[in-house]
N, C-alpha and C positions, 0 to 999 in steps of 0.2 A: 504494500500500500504506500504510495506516495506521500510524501510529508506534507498538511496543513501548512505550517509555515514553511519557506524555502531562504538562502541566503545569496547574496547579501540582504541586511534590514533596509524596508526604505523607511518604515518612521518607529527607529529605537526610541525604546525606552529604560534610559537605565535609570537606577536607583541605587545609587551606593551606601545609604543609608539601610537599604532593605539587606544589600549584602552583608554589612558586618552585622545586622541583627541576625540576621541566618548565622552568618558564623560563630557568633556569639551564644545563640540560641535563645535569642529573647524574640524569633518569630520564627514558626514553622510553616514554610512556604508549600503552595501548589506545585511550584514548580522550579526545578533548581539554578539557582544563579549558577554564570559559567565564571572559569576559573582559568588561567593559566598563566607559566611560571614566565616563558619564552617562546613567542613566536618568532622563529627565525627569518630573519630579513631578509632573506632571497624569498619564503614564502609571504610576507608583508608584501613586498615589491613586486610578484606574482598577483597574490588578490589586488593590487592597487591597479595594475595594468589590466587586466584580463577581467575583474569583476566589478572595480567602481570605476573605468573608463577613466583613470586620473594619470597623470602626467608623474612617474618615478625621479625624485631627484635626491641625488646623492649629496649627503653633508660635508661640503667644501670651507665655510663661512658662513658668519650669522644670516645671509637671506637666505643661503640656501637648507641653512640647519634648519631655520624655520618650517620651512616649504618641507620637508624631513620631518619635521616633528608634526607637523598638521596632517601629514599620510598616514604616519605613524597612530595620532588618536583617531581618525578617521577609518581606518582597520579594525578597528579594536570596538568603535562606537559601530558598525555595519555590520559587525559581525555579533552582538551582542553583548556585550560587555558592560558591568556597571563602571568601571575602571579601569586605566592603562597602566600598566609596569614599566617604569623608566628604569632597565637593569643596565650592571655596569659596561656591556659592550653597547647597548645605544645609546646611555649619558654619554662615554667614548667618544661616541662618533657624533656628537652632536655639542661637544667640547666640553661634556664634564664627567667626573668619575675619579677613584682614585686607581693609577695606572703604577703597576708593579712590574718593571722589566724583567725578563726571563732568557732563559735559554732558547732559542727557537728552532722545534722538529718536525718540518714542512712534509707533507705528503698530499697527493694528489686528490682530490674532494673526488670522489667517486657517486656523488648524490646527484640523483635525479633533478634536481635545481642549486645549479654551482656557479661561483664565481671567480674561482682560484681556488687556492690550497685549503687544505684542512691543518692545524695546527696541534700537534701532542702534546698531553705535559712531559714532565721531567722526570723522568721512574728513578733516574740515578743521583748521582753526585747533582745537585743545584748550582744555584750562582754564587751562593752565600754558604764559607762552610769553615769559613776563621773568623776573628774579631777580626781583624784586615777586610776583611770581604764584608762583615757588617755596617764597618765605619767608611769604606768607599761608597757605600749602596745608593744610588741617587733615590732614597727613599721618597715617597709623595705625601705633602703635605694636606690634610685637610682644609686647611686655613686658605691655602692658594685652590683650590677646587672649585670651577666656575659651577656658578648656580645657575646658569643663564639656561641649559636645557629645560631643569625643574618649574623654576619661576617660568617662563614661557608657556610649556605645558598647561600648568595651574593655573595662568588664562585665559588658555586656549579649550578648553574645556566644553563639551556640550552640556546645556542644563540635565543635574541629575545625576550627573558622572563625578569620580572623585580619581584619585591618583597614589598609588603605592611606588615607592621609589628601593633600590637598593645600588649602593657606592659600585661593588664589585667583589668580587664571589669571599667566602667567607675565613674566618681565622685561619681553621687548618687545610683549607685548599690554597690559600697563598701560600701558607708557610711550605706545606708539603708540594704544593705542583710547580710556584712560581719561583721560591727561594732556597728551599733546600734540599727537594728532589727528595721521593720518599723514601729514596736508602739513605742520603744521607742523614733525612730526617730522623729516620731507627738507629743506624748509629752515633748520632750525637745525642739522643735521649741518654744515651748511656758513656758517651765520652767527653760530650761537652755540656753540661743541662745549665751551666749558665748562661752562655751562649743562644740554644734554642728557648728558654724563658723568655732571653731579650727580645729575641725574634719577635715573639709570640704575642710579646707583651708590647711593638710596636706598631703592630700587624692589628692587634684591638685596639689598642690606644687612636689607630688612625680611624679605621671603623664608627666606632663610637665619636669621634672628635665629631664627623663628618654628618652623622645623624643629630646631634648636639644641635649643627647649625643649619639645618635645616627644618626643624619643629618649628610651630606657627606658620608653617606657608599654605596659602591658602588652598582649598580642596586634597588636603594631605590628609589619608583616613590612616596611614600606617607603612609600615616597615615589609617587606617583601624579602627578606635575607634568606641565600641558600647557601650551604657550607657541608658538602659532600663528605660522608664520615664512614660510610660503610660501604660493603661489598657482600655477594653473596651470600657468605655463609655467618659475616662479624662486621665488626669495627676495624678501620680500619687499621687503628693503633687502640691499645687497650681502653678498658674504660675509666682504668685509674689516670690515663694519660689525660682524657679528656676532660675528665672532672677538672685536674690540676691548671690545666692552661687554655683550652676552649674552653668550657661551658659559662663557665664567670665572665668572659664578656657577653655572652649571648642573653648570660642571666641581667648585666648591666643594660644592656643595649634594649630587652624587652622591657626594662623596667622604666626606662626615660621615655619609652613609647606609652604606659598605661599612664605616668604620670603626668601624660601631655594630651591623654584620650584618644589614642592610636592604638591601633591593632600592631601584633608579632607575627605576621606570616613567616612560617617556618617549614624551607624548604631542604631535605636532604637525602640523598639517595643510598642506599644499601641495608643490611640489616641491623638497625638501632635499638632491636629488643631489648640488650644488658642495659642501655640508657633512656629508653623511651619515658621511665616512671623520673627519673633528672629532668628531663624535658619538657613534663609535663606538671611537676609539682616545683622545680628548685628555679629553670630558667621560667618556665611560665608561660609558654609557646600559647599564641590563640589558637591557631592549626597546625596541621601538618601536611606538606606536598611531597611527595615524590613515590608512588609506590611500583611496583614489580610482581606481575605473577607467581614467578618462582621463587618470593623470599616472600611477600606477605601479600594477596590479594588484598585490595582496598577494602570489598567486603568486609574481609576476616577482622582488619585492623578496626572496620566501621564500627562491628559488633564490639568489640575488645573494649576501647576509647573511647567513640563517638557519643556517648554522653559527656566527655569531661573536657574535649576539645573539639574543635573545627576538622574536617573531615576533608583534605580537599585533590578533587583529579581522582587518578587511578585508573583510568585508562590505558594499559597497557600500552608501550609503544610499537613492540613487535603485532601485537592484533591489530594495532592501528594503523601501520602499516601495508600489514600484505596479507590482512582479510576481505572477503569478500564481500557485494554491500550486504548481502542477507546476513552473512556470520558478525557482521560489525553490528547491525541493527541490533540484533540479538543480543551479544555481547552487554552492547550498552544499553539497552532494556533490563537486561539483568542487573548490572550495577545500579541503576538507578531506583529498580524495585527492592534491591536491598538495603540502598542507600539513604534513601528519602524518608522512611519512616522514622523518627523522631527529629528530623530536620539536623543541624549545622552541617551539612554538604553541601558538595559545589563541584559542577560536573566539569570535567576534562581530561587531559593527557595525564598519564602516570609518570611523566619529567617535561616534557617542551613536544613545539610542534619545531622538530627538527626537517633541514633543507631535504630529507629523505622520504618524506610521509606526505605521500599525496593528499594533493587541493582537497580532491572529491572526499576522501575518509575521513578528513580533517571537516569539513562541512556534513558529514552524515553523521558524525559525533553530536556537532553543534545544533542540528537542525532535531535529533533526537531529546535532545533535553530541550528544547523550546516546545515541541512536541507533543513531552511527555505525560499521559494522567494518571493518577493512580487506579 
């Protein structure tokens, strides 16, 4: 059966207010607000050309960042959304964010919508693996971090919509992907710990500096932070490591957001079981994004959690991907029939709509939770 509503929206109506009481749980909705961490800019750039007949322009300078950032919420408002995510590759690219140099492991983007390479992290030795290597670091200051994307956005905004922002990716994915590579990461835990403290401890310190100075800006509901910590079967450094040098900022950084009336969107991928109850009681997370079939179905987790926090995506990416439209309807009929009864969920991708996930299943997602009744 065809879908009632079809996409793109011609007259959205978002409500961002509706969404964080959803996620909050102070409304249980008919129908689920959509959710997502990252849509990838070759797919923005795709729907902008192909389905709102817009002119794609790439951020060169303030006119053209504009003309960028106006595609940008205009994707996001067409396609349903109560809110945009301004994360750290498109504050980047539209001249703000805090930028951590790395090592660079160029290979060929093999995605069905490519534009160049694809980039690796650092599995080995990082940039940063002496105090020499620390104190040369052209570290990024929050202080010097243009606000000019953010403020822009906020108002540019269509009536109704609101804005979640995130600097760039979290404590231990910079530390471990961009600075000190995650072997060198495991052996400095144990040969240098004062060394990787400072890291860690300059890596939040900027984080949090940076959310500091962007509270009170207008149509700002909250924080969108993701900080990748696990893998299939664990974490991906113990959980004593995490408590000791992650968590404490994540637990600072949520807490400047509830005392500013801001939501903690809490994004991270892998198996976070040994820390899920830290996550939930010590940092304070409102939700949580990122799930996987084969380490926890959203379901599972929905049942588990989903009275004590925000529920959000789960969407598998591999079924999102390269299922069929029947197996996909299905699919996601199913999450949402297990989803939606006692509300704070929020339909979407189980991590990002990455440059390899087709237009059309990425809209038969979308067009299913617009859709949907119980």
């Amino acid at each position: 059966m065809s879908p009632k509503i079809s996409l793109p929206l011609e007259n959205p109506n978002p409500n961002i207010k509706r969404f964080c009481d959803v996620i909050t749980g102070r409304t249980i909705p008919k129908k689920p607000p959509l959710v997502e961490l990252v849509i990838n800019q070759e797919i923005v750039q795709e729907i902008t050309e192909t389905k709102l007949n817009a002119k794609w322009i790439s951020p060169e300078d303030i006119e053209t960042s504009k003309a960028y950032l106006k595609n940008l919420i205009n994707c996001w408002y067409r396609l349903g959304y109560d809110y945009v995510r301004l994360g750290g590759s498109i504050s980047r690219a539209a001249g703000g964010g805090l930028d951590y140099p790395e090592k660079e492991r160029l290979a060929d983007d093999t995605a069905s919508l490519t534009y160049g390479k694809r980039q690796w992290v650092e599995e080995g030795i990082g940039i940063i693996s002496s105090w020499e290597d620390f104190e040369k670091y052209p570290w990024p200051s929050p202080q010097e971090v243009s606000l000019f994307p953010y403020e822009f956005a906020s108002g540019n905004l269509p009536e109704g919509m609101g804005m979640f922002v995130c600097p760039a990716c979290g404590v231990l994915e910079v530390v471990a992907n961009n600075l000190l590579g995650y072997e060198g990461l495991s052996y400095a835990i144990y040969d240098q710990p004062d060394l990787v403290e400072a890291v860690f401890h300059r890596v939040g310190e900027n984080l949090l500096g940076f959310y500091e100075r962007i509270v009170g800006l207008k149509n700002l509901y909250g924080f969108f932070q993701g900080d990748d910590m696990g893998f299939k079967t664990s974490t991906l450094v113990s959980p004593k490591i995490l408590r000791k040098y992650v968590l404490p900022w994540h637990k600072r950084i949520a807490s400047l957001a509830h005392k500013n009336g801001l939501l903690y969107l809490f994004h991270s991928c892998g198996n976070l079981e040994s820390i899920t109850e830290d996550l939930i009681e010590d940092v304070k997370i409102d939700a949580k994004h990122s799930f996987e079939d084969l380490i926890m179905p959203v379901t599972v987790f929905k049942k588990k959690y989903g009275n004590r926090i925000g529920v959000l995506g789960g969407v598998d990416v591999d079924v999102l991907t390269r299922s069929s439209e029947k197996e996909l309807r299905k699919y996601v009929r199913n999450i949402l029939d297990a989803c939606m009864p006692g509300g704070r969920y929020a339909l979407g991708s189980g991590n990002s709509i990455a440059n390899y996930v087709p237009v059309k299943n990425y809209f038969i997602m979308l067009e299913e939770g617009l859709n949907w009744e119980e």
